[in-house]
Structure formats: structure tokens, C-alpha cells
PDB file of N, CA, C and O in Angstrom, chain B, residues numbered from 101:
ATOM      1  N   UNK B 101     167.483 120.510 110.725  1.00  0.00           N
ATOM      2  CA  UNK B 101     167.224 121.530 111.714  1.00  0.00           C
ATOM      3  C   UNK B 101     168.511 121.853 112.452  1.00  0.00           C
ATOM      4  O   UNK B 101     169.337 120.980 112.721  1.00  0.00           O
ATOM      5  N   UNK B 102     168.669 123.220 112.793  1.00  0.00           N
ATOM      6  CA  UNK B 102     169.522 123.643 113.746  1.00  0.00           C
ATOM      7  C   UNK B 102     169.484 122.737 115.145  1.00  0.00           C
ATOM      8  O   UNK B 102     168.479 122.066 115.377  1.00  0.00           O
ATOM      9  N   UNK B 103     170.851 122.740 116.266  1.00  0.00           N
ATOM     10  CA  UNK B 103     170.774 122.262 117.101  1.00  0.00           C
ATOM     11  C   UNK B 103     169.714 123.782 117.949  1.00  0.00           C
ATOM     12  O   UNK B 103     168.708 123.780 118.659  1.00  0.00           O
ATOM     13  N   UNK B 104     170.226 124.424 117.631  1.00  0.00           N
ATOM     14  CA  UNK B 104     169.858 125.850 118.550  1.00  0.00           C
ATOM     15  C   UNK B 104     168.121 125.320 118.386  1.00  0.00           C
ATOM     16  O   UNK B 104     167.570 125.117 119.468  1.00  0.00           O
ATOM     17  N   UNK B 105     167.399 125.131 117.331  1.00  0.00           N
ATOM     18  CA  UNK B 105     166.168 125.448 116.935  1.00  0.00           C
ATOM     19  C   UNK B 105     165.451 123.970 117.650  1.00  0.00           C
ATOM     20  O   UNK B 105     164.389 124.143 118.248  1.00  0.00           O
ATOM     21  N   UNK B 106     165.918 122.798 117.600  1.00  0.00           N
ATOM     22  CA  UNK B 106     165.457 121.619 118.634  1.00  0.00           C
ATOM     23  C   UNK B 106     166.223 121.913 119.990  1.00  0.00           C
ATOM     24  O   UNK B 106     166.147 120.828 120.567  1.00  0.00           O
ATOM     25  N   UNK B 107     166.686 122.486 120.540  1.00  0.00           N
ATOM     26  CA  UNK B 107     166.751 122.782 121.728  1.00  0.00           C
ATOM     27  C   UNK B 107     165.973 123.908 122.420  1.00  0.00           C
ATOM     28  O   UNK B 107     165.925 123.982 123.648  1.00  0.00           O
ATOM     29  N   UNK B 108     165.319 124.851 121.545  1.00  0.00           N
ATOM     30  CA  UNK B 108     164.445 126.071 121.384  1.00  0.00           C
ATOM     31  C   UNK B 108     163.156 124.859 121.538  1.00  0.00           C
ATOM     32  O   UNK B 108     162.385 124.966 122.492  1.00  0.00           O
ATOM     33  N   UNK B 109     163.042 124.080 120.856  1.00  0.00           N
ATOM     34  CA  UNK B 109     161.484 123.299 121.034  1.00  0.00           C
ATOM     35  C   UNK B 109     160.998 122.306 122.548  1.00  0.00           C
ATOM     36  O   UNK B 109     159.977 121.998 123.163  1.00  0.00           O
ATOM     37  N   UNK B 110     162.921 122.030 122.626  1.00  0.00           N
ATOM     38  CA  UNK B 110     162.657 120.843 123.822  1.00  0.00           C
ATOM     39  C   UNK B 110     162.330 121.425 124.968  1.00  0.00           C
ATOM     40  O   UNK B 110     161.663 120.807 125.797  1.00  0.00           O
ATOM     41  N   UNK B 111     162.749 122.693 125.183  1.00  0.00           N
ATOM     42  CA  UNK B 111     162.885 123.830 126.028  1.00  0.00           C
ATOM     43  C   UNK B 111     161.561 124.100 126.266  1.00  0.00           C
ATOM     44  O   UNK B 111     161.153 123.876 127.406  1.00  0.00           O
ATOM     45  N   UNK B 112     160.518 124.688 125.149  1.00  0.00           N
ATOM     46  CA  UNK B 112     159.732 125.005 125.019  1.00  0.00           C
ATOM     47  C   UNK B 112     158.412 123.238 125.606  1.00  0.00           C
ATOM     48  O   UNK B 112     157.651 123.044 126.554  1.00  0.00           O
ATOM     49  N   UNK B 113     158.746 122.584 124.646  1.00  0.00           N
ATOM     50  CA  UNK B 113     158.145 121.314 125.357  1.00  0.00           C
ATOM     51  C   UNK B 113     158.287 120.770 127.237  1.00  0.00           C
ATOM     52  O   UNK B 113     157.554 119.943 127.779  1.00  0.00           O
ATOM     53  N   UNK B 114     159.523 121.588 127.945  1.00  0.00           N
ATOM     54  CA  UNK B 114     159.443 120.927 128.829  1.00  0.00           C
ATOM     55  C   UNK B 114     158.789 121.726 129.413  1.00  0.00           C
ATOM     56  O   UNK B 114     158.080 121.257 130.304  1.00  0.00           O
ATOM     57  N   UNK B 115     158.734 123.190 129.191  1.00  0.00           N
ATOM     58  CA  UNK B 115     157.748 124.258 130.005  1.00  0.00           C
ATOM     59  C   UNK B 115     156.078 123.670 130.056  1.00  0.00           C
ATOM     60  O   UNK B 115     155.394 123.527 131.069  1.00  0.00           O
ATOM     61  N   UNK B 116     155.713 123.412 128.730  1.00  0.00           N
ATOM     62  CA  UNK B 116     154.372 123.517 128.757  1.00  0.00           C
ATOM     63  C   UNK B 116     154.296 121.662 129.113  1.00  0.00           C
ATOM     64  O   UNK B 116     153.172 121.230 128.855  1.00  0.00           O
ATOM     65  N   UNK B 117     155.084 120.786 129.534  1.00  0.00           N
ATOM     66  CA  UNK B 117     154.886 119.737 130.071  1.00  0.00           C
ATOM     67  C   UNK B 117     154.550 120.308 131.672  1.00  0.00           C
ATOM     68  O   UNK B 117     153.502 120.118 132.288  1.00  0.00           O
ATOM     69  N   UNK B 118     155.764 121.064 132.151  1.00  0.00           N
ATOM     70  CA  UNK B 118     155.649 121.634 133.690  1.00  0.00           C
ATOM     71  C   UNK B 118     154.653 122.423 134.073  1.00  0.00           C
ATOM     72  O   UNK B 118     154.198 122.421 135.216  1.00  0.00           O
ATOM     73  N   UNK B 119     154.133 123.364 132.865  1.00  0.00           N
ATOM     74  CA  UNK B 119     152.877 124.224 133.120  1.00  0.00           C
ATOM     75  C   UNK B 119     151.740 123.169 133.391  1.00  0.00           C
ATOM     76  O   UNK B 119     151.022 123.283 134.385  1.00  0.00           O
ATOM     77  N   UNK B 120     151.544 121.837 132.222  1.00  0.00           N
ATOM     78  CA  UNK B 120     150.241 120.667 132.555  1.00  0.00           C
ATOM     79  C   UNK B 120     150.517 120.353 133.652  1.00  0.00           C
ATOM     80  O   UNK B 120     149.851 120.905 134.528  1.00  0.00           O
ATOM     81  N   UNK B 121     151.612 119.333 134.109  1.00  0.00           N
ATOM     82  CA  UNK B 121     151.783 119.118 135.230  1.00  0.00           C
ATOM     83  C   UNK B 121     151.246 119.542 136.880  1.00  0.00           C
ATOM     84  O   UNK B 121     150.689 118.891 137.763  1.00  0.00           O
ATOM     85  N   UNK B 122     151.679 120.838 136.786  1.00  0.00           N
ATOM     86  CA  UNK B 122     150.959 122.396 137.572  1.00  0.00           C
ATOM     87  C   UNK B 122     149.842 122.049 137.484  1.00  0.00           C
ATOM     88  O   UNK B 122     149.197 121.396 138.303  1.00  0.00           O
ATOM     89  N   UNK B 123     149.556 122.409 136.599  1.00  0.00           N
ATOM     90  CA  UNK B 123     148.015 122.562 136.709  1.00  0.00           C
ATOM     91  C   UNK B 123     147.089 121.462 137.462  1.00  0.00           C
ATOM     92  O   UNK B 123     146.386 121.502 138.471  1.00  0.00           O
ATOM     93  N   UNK B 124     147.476 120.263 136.319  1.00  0.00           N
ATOM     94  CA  UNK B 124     146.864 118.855 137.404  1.00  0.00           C
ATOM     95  C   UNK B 124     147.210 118.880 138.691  1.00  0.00           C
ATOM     96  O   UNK B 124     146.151 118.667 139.282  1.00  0.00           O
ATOM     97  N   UNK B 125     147.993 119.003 139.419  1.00  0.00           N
ATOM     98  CA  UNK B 125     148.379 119.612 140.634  1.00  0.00           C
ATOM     99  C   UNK B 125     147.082 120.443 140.966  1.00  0.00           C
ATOM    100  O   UNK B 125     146.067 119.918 141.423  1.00  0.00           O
ATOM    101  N   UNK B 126     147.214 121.843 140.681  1.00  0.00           N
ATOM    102  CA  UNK B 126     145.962 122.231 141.324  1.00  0.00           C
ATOM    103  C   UNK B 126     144.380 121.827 140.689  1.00  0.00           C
ATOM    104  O   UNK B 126     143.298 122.359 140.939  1.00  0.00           O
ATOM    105  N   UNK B 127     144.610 121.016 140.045  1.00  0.00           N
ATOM    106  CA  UNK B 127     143.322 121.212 139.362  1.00  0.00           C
ATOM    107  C   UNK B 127     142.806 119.489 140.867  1.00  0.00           C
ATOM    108  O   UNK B 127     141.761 119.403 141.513  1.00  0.00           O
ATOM    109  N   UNK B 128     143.710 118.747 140.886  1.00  0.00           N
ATOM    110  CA  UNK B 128     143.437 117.735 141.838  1.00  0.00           C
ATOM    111  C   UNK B 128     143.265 118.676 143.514  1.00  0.00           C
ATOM    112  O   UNK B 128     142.192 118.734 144.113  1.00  0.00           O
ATOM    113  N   UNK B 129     144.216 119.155 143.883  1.00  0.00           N
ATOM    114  CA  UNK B 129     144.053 120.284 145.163  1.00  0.00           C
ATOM    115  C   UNK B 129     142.459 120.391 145.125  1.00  0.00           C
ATOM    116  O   UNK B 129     141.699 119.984 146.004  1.00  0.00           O
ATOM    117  N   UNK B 130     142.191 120.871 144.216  1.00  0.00           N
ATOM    118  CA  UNK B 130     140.522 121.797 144.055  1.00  0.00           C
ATOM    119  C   UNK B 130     139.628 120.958 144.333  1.00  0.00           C
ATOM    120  O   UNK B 130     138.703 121.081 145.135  1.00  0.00           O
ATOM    121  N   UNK B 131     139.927 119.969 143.583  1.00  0.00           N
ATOM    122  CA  UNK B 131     138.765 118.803 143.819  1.00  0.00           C
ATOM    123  C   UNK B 131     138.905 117.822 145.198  1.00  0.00           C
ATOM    124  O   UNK B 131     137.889 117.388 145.739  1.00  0.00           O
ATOM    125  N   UNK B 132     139.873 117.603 145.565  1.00  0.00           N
ATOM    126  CA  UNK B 132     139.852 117.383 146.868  1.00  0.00           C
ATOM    127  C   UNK B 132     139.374 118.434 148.250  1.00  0.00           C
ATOM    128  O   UNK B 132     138.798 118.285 149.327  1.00  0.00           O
ATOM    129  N   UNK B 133     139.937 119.433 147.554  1.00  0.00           N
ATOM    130  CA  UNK B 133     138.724 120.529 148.832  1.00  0.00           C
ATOM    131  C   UNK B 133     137.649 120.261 148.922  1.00  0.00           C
ATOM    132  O   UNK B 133     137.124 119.984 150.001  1.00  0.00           O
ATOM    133  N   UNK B 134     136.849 120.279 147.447  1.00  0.00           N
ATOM    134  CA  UNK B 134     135.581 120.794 147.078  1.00  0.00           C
ATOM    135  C   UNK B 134     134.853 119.528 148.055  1.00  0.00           C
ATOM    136  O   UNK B 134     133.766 119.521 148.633  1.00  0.00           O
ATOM    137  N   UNK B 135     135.921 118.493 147.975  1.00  0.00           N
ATOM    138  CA  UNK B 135     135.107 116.963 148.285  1.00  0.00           C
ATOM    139  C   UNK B 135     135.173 117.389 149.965  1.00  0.00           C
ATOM    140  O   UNK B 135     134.115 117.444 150.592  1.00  0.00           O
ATOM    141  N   UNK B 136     136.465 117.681 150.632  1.00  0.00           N
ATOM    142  CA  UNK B 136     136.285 117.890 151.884  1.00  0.00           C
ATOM    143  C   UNK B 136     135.310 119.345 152.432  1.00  0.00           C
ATOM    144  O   UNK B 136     134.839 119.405 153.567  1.00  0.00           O
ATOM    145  N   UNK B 137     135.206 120.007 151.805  1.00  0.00           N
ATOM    146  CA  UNK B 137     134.244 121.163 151.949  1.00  0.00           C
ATOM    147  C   UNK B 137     132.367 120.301 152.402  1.00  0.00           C
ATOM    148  O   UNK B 137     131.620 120.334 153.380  1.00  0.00           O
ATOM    149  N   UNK B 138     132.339 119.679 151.109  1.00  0.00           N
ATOM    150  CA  UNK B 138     131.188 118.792 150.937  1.00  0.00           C
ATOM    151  C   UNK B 138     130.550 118.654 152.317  1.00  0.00           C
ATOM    152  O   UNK B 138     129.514 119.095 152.814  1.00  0.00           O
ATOM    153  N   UNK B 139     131.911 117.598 152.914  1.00  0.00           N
ATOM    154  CA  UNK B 139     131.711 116.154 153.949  1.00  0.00           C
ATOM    155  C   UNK B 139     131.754 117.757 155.271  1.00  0.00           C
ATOM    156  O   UNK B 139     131.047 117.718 156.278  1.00  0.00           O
ATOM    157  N   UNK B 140     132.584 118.862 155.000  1.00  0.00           N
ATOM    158  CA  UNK B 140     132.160 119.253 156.335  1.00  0.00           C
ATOM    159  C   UNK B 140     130.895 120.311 156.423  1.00  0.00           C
ATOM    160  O   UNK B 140     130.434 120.911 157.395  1.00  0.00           O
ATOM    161  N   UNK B 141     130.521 120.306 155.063  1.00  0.00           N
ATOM    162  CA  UNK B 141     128.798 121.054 155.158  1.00  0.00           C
ATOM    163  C   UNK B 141     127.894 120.222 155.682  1.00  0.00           C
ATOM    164  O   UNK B 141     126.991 120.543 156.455  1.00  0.00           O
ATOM    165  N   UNK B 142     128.151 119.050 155.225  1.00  0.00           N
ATOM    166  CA  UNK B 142     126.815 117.881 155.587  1.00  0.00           C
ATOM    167  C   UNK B 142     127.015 117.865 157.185  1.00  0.00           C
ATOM    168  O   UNK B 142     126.048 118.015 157.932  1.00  0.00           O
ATOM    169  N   UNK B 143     128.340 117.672 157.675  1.00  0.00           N
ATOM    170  CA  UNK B 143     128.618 117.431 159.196  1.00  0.00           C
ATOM    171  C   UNK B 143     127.872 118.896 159.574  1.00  0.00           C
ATOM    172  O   UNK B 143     127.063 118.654 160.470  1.00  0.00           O
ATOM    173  N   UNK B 144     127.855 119.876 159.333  1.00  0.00           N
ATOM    174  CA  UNK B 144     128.011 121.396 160.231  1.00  0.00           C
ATOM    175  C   UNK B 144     126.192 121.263 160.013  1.00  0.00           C
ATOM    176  O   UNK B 144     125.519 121.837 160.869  1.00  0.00           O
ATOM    177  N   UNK B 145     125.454 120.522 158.893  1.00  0.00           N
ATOM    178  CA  UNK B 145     123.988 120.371 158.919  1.00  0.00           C
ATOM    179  C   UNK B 145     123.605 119.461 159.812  1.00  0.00           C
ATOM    180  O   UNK B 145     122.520 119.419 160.392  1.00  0.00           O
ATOM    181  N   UNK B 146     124.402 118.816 159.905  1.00  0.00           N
ATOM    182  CA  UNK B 146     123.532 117.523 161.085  1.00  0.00           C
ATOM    183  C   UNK B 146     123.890 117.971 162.686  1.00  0.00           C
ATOM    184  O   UNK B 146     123.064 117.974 163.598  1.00  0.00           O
ATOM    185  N   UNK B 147     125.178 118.311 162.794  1.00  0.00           N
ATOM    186  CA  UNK B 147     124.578 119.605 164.150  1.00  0.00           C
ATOM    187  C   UNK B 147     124.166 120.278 164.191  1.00  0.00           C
ATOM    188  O   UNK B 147     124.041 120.663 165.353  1.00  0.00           O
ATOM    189  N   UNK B 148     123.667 120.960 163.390  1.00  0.00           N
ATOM    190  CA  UNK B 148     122.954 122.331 163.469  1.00  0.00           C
ATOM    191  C   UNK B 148     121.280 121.716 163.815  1.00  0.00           C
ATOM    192  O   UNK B 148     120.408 122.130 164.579  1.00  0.00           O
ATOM    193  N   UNK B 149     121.334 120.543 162.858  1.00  0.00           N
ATOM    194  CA  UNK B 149     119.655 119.727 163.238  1.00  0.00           C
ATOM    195  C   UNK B 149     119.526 119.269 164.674  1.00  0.00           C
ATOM    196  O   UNK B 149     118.459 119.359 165.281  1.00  0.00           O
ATOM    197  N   UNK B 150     120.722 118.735 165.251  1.00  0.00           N
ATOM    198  CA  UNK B 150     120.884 117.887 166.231  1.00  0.00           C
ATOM    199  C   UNK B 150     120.605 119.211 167.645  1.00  0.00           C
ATOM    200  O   UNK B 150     119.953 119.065 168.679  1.00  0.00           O
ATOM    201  N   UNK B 151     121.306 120.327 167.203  1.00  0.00           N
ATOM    202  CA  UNK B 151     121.253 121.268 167.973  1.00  0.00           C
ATOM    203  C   UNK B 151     119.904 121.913 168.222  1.00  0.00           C
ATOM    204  O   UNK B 151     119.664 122.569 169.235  1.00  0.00           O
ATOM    205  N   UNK B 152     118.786 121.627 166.964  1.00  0.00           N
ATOM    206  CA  UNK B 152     117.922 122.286 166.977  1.00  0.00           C
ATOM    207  C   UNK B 152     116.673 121.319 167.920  1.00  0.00           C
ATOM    208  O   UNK B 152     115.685 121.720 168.536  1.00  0.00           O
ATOM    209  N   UNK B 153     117.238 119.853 167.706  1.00  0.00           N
ATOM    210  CA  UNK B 153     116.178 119.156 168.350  1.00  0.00           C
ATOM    211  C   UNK B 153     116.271 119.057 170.089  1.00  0.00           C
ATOM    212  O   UNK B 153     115.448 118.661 170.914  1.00  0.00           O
ATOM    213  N   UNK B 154     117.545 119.560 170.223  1.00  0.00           N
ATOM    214  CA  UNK B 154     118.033 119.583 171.593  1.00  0.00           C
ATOM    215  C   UNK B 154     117.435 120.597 172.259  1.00  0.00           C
ATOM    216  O   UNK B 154     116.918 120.530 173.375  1.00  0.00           O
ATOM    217  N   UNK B 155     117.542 121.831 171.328  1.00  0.00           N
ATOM    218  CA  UNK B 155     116.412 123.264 172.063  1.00  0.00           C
ATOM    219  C   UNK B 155     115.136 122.939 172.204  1.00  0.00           C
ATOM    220  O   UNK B 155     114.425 123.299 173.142  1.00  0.00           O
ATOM    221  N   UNK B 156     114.679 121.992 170.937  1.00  0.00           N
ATOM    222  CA  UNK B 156     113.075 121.333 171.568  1.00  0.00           C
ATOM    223  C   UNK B 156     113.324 120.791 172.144  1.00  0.00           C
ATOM    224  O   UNK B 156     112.506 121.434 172.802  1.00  0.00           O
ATOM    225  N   UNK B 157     113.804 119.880 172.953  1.00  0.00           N
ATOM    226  CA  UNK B 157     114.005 118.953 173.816  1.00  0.00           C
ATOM    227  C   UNK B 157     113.752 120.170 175.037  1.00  0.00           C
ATOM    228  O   UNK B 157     112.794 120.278 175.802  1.00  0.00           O
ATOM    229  N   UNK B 158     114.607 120.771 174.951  1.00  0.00           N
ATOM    230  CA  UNK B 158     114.836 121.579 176.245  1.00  0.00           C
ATOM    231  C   UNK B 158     113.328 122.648 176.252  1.00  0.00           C
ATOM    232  O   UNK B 158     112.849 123.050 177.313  1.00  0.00           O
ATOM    233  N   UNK B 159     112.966 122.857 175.423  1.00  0.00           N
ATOM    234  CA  UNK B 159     111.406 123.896 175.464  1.00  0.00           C
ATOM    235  C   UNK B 159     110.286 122.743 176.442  1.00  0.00           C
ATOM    236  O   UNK B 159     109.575 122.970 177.421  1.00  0.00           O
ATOM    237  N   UNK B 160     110.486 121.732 175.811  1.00  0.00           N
ATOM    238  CA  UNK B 160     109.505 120.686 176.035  1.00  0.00           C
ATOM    239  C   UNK B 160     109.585 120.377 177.729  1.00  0.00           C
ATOM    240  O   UNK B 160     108.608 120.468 178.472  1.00  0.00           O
ATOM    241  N   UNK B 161     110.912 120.009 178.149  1.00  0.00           N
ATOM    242  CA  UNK B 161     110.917 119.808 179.476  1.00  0.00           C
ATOM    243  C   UNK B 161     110.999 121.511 180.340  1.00  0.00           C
ATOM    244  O   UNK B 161     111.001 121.516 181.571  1.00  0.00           O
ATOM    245  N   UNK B 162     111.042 122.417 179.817  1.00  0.00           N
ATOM    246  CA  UNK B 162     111.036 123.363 180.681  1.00  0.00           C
ATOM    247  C   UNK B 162     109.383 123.789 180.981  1.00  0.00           C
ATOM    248  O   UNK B 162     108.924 124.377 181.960  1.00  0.00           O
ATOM    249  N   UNK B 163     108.640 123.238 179.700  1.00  0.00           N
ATOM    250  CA  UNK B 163     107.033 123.664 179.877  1.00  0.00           C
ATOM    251  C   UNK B 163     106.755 122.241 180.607  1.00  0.00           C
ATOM    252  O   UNK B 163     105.771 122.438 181.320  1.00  0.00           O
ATOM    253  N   UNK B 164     107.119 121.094 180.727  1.00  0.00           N
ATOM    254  CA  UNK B 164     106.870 120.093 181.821  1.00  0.00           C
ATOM    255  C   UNK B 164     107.302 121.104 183.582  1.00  0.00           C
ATOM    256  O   UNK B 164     106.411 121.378 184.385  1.00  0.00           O
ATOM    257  N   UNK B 165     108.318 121.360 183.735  1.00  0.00           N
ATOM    258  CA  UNK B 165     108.361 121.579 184.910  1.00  0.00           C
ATOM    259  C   UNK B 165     107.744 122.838 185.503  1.00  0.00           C
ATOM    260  O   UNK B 165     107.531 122.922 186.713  1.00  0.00           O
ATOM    261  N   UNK B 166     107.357 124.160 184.349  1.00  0.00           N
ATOM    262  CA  UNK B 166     106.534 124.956 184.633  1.00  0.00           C
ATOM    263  C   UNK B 166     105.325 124.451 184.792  1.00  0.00           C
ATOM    264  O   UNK B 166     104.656 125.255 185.441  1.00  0.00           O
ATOM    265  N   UNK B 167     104.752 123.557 184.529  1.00  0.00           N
ATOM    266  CA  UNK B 167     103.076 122.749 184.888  1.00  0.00           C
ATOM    267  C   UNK B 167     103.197 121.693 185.946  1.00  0.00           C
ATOM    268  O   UNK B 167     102.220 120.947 186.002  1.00  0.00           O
ATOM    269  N   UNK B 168     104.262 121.426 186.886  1.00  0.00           N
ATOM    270  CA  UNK B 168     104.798 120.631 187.750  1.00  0.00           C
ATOM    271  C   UNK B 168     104.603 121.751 189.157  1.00  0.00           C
ATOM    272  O   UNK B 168     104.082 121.475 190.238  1.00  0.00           O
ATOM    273  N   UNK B 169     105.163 122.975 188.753  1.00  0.00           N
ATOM    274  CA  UNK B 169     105.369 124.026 189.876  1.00  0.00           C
ATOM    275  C   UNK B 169     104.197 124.738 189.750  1.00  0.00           C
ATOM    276  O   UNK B 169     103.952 125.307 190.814  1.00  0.00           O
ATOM    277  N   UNK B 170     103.424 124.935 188.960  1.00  0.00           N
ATOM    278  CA  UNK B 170     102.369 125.423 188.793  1.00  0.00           C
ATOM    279  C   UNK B 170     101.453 124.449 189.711  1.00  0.00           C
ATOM    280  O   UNK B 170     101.078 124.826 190.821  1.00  0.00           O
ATOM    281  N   UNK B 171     101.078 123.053 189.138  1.00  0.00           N
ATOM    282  CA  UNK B 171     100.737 122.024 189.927  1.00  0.00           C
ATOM    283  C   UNK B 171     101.026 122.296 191.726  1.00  0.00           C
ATOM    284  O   UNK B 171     100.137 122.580 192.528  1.00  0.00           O
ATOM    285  N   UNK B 172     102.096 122.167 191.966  1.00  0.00           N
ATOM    286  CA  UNK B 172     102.862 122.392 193.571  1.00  0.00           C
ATOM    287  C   UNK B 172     101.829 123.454 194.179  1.00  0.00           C
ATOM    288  O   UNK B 172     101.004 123.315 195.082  1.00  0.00           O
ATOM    289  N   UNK B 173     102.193 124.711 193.275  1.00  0.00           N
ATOM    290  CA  UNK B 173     101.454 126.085 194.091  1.00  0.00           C
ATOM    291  C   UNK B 173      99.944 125.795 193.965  1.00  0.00           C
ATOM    292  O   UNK B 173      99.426 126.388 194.912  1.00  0.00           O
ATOM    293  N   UNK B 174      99.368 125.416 193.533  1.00  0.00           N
ATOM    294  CA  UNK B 174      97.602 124.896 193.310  1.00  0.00           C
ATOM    295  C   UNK B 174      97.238 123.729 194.938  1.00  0.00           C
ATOM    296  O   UNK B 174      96.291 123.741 195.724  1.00  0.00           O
ATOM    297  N   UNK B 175      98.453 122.880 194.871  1.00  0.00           N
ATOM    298  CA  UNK B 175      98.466 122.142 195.901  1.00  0.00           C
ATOM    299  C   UNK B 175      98.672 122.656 196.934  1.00  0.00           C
ATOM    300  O   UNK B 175      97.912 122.287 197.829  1.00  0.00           O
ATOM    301  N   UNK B 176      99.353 123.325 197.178  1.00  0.00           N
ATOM    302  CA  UNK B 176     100.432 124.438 198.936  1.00  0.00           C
ATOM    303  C   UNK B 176      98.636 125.287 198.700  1.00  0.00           C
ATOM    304  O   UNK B 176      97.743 124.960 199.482  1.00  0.00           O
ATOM    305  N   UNK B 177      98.372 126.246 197.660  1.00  0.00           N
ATOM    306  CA  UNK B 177      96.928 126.799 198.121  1.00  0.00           C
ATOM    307  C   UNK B 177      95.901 125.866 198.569  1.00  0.00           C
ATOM    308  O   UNK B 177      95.355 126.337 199.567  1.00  0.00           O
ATOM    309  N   UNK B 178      95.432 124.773 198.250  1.00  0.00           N
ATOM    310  CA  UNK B 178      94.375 124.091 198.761  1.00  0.00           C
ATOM    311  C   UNK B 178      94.487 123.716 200.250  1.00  0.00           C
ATOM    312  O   UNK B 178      93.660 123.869 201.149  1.00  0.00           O
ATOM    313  N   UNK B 179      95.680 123.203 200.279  1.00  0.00           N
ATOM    314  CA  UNK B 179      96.318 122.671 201.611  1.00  0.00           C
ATOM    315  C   UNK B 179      96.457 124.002 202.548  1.00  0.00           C
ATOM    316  O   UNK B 179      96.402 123.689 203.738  1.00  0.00           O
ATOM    317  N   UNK B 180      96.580 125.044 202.385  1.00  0.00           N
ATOM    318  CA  UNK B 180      96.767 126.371 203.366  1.00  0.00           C
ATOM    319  C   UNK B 180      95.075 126.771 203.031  1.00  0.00           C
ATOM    320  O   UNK B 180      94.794 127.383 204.061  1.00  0.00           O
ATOM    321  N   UNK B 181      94.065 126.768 202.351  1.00  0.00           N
ATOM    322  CA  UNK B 181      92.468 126.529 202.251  1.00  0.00           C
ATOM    323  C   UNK B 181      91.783 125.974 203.251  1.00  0.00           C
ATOM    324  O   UNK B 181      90.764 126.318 203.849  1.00  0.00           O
ATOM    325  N   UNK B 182      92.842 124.633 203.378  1.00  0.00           N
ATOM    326  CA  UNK B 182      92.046 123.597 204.488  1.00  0.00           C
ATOM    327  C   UNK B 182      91.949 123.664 205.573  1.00  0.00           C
ATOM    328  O   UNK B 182      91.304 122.971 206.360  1.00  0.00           O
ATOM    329  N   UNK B 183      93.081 125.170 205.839  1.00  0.00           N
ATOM    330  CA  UNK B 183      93.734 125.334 207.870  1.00  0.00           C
ATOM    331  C   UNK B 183      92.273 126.453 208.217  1.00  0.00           C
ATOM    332  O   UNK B 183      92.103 126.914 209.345  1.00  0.00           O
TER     333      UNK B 183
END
């Protein structure tokens, strides 16, 4: 073989070594997103649950203190009944 024609191959071999290379490069990038994407869907679901039990939380005690003040005014009428 020519020198020209194995230096034409090594040439050619080191590209498509650097093109694999590349690639595993992004092909690892990708999969490490995909994994951190994952972990921050599951996180953005468990506040979103956490958030949702907190609005019941908060429905629940706001219909407690509307039947508290409701209670009060039933009491202030009986008591102004009694004068």
C-alpha cells in the first residue's frame, strides 16, 4: 500500500473514532437528563399532592370556623331574646 492511501485510512479511522466518541458523549448527556427530568417530575407530583391536601386542609378549617361564627350569632340572638 501507498503511504498516502494508509494515511487516507488512519485519517479516516480517527474521524469516525471522534464521531463515536461524540456521540457517546451525547448519547450519556441524554440519559442523564432523562434521569434528572424523571427525579424532578416525581418531586413537582408530590407538591402538587402536598399542595392539594393543604387546600383541603384549608376548606376544612374554614367550614369549621364558619359553623363556630355561625354558632356565636345563634348565641348573641338568644342572649339579646332573653333582655
Amino acid at each position: 500500500m501507498k503511504p498516502k492511501t494508509i494515511l487516507t485510512f488512519l485519517g479516516l479511522a480517527a474521524v469516525l473514532v471522534g464521531w463515536g466518541i461524540s456521540w457517546a458523549n451525547q448519547s450519556a448527556k441524554i440519559n442523564s437528563n432523562s434521569v434528572k427530568i424523571d427525579m424532578l417530575s416525581s418531586q413537582v407530583e408530590t407538591v402538587s399532592s402536598q399542595a392539594t391536601e393543604a387546600d383541603k386542609a384549608i376548606v376544612r378549617m374554614e367550614t369549621k370556623i364558619e359553623y363556630i361564627l355561625k354558632g356565636i350569632d345563634e348565641i348573641k340572638a338568644e342572649v339579646k331574646g332573653r333582655k
